[in-house]
Steps between C-alpha positions, in 0.01 A plus 500: 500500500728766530876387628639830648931454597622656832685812454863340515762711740851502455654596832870590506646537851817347679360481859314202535277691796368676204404259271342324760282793618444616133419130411239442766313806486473477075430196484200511736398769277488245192853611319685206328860596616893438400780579690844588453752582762776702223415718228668258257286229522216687495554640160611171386159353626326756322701393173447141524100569530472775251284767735648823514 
């Protein structure tokens, strides 16, 4: 048996109408998904999981 990951988003946005629109529509579409309201954090969450 094959075990096939989501694709993993990182979404980056500081209007939480955004996200939320962004979050529901991808992750109806299957997309595991992080989110990061500052630029910042988002690199540092890249960091602490090693993706690039």
């Amino acid at each position: 048996m094959i075990d096939i990951a989501k694709p993993k988003i990182l979404m980056v946005d500081d209007t939480p109408a955004n996200i939320d629109v962004l979050r529901h529509i991808l992750g109806h579409e299957g997309f595991e998904i992080s989110v990061s309201m500052r630029g910042e954090a988002a690199l540092a969450l890249i960091k602490k999981t090693g993706r690039t």
